[in-house]
N, C-alpha and C positions, 0 to 999 in steps of 0.2 A: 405475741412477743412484742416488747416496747419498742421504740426507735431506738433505744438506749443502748437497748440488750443486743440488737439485732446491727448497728452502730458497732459493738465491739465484738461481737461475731465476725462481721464481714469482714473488721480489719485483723482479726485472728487469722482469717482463711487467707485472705487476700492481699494483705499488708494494710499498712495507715492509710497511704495515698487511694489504694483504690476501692479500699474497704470505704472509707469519706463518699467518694464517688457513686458508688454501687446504693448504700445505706442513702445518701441525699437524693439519690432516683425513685428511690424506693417511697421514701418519706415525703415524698413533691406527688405521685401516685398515692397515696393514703389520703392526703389531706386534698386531692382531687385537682389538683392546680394542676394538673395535662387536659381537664375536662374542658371542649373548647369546640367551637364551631368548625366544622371541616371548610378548606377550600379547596375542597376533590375537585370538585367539576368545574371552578375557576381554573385550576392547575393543569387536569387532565384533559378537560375541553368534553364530557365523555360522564354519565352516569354510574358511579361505582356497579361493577357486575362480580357477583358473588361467585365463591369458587365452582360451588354447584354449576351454577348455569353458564362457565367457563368450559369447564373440561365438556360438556354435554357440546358447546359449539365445535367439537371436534367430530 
């Protein structure tokens, strides 16, 4: 599906405002501009731990 199409899709469903919204997230994720260096373990203090080896720590 285009941006284009997929653009007036979402404001078919969802109205203009958030159809714009939903469709510009979408389209920022396509063209990879969320792709970006994590600062998990600046933030977290703490190595990301996968859900696997979460729930097992119980």
């Amino acid at each position: 599906m285009t941006p284009k199409a997929y653009l007036k899709f979402q404001q078919e469903t969802n109205g203009e405002f958030l159809g714009k919204i939903i469709a510009g997230i979408y389209l920022k994720i396509r063209n990879g501009e969320f792709n970006m260096d994590s600062d998990f373990v600046a933030a977290a203090g703490r190595d990301h731990v996968s859900w696997k080896k979460y729930f097992k720590s119980f």
